[in-house]
GUKEFI-104878 format. One record per residue (C-alpha): residue number from 0; y, x, z. Coordinates in Angstrom, 2 decimals. Example, Ala and Ser with C-alpha at 12.3 -4.5 7.8 and 13.67 -1.06 7.14 Angstrom:
BEGIN
[0,[-4.50,12.30,7.80]]
[1,[-1.06,13.67,7.14]]
This chain:
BEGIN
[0,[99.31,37.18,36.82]]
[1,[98.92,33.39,37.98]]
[2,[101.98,32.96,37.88]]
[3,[102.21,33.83,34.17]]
[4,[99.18,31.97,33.74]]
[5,[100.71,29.31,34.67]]
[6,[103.79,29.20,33.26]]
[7,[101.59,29.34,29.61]]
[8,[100.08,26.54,30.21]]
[9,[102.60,24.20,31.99]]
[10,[105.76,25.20,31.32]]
[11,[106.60,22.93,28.28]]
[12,[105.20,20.02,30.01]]
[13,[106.93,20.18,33.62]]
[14,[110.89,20.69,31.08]]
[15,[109.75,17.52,29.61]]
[16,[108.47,15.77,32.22]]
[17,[111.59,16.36,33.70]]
[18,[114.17,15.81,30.85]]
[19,[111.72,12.14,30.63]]
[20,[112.61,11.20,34.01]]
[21,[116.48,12.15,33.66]]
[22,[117.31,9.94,30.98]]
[23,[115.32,7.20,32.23]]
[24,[116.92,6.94,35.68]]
[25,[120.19,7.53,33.75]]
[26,[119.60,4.97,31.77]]
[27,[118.30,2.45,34.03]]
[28,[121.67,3.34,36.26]]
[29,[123.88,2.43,33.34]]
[30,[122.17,-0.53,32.79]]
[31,[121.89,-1.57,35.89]]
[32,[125.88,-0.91,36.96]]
[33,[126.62,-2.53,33.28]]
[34,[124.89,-5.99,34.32]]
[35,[124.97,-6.25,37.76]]
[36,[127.96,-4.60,38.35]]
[37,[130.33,-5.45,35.56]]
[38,[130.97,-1.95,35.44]]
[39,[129.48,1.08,33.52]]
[40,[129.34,4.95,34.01]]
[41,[131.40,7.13,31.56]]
[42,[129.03,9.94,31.36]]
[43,[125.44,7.99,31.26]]
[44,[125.19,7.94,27.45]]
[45,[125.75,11.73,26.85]]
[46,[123.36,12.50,29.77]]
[47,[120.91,10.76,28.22]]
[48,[121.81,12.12,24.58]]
[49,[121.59,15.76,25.63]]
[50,[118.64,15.50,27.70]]
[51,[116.82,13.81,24.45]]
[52,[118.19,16.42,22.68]]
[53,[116.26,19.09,24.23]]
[54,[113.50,17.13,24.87]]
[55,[113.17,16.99,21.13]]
[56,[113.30,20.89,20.48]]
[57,[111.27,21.63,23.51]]
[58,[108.45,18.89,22.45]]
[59,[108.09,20.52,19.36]]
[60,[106.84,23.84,21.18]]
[61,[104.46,21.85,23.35]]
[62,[103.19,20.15,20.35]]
[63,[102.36,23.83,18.41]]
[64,[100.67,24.76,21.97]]
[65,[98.50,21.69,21.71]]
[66,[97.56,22.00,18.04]]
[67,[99.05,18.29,17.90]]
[68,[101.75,19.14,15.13]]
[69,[102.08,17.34,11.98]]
[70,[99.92,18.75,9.16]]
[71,[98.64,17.41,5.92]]
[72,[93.95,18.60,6.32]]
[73,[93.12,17.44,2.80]]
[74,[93.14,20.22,1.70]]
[75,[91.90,22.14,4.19]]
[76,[88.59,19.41,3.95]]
[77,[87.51,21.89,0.72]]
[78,[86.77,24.58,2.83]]
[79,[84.16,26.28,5.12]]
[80,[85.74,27.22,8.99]]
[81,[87.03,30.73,7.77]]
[82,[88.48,29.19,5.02]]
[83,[89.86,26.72,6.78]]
[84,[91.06,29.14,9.70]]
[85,[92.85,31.43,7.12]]
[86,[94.65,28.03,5.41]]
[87,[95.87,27.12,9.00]]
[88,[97.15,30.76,9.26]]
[89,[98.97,30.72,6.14]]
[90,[100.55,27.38,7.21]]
[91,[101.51,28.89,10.85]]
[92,[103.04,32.24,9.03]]
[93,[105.05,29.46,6.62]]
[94,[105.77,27.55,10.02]]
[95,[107.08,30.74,12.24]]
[96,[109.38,32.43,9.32]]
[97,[111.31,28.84,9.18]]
[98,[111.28,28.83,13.00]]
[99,[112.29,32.18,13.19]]
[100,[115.62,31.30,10.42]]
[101,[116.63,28.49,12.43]]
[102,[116.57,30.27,15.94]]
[103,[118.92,32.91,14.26]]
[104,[121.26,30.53,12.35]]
[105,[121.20,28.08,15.20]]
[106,[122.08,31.48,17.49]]
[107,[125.00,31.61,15.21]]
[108,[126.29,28.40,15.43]]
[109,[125.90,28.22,19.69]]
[110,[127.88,31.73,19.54]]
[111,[130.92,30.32,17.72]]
[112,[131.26,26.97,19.29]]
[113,[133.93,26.88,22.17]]
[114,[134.28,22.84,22.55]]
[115,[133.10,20.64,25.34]]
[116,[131.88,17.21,25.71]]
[117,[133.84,14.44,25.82]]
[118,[132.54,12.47,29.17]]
[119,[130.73,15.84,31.28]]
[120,[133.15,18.25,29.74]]
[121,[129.98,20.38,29.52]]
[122,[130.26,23.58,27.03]]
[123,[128.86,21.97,24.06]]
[124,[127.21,25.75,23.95]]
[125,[124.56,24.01,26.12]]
[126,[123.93,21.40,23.95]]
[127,[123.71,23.56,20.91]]
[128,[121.17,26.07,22.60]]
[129,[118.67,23.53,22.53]]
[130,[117.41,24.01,19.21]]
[131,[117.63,27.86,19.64]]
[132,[115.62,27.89,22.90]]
[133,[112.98,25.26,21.73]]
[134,[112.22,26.83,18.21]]
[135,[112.29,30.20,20.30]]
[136,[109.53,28.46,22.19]]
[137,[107.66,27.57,19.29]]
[138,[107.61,30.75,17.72]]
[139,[105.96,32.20,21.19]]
[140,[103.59,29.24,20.60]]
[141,[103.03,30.13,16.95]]
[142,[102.40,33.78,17.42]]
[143,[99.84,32.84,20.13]]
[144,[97.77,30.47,17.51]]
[145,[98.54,33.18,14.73]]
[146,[96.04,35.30,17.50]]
[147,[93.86,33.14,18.38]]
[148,[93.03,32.40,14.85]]
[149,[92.72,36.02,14.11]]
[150,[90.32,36.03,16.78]]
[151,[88.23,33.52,15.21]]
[152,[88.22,34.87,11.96]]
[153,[87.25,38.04,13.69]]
[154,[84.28,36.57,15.48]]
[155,[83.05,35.01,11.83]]
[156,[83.28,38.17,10.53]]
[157,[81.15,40.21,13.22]]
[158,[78.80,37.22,13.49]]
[159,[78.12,37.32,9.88]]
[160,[77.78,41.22,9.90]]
[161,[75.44,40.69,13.11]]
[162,[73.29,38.34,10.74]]
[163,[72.84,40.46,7.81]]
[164,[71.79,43.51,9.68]]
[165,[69.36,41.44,11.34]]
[166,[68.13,40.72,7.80]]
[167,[67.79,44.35,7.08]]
[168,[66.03,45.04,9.73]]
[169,[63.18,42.67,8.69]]
């Protein structure tokens, strides 16, 4: 179970932690054998493209675990916490049913591709699976607020009902 534990609550951040240091060192390498070894490495530049590829897809998951998405509150200002909590669901349901579309379609697309890269000769099936395993991420991440905020709504609710009793009684 700590294991598990884990894993929801550090898995995003150790992939991109890792993806980070990737495409810097392969970066610094290719700049490095470009200037001060008149030379240059072939397969740098798609290393680096790839790995900010999924960096990108799996950042977005780590982002909905954080809360740290983009989101327009304006709105959301007009409104007491339930109010506010049931807005933010509405937004995550919105959120998770485009998530959900572009896993499948993007699912689609990795199953029919059958070219490689030009440099790595890599199955361009890798490259392609990054927005299906990211947004597959995300929609873990987005059914896990969808419950939290359930939760909370639930608590209002029984804390409210806890309070009015506790008028009838007096």
């Amino acid at each position: 179970m700590k294991a598990l534990k884990w894993l929801d609550e550090h898995f995003e951040e150790y992939i991109l932690i890792f993806l980070s240091v990737v495409t810097v060192a392969v970066v610094f390498l290719q700049v490095f054998m470009r200037y001060a070894l008149s030379s240059s490495l072939v397969w740098s530049e798609e290393v680096a493209r790839y790995a900010f590829i999924w960096m990108i897809y799996i950042g977005v998951s780590y982002a909905v675990k954080k809360n740290k998405h983009l989101a327009v509150d304006a709105f959301k200002t007009l409104f007491e916490e339930k109010g506010k909590l049931i807005i933010g669901m509405i937004a995550n349901i919105c959120f998770l049913v485009f998530v959900v579309v572009l896993s499948y379609y993007g699912l689609d697309i990795v199953l029919r591709v059958t070219r490689e890269s030009a440099a790595l000769l890599l199955p361009m099936e890798w490259v392609y699976a990054a927005p299906v395993v990211g947004l597959t991420l995300t929609t873990i991440r987005l059914l896990q607020q969808l419950f939290k905020q359930g939760m909370r709504i639930k608590k209002i609710d029984s804390n409210k009902t806890g309070i009015q009793k506790e008028r009838e009684v007096v």
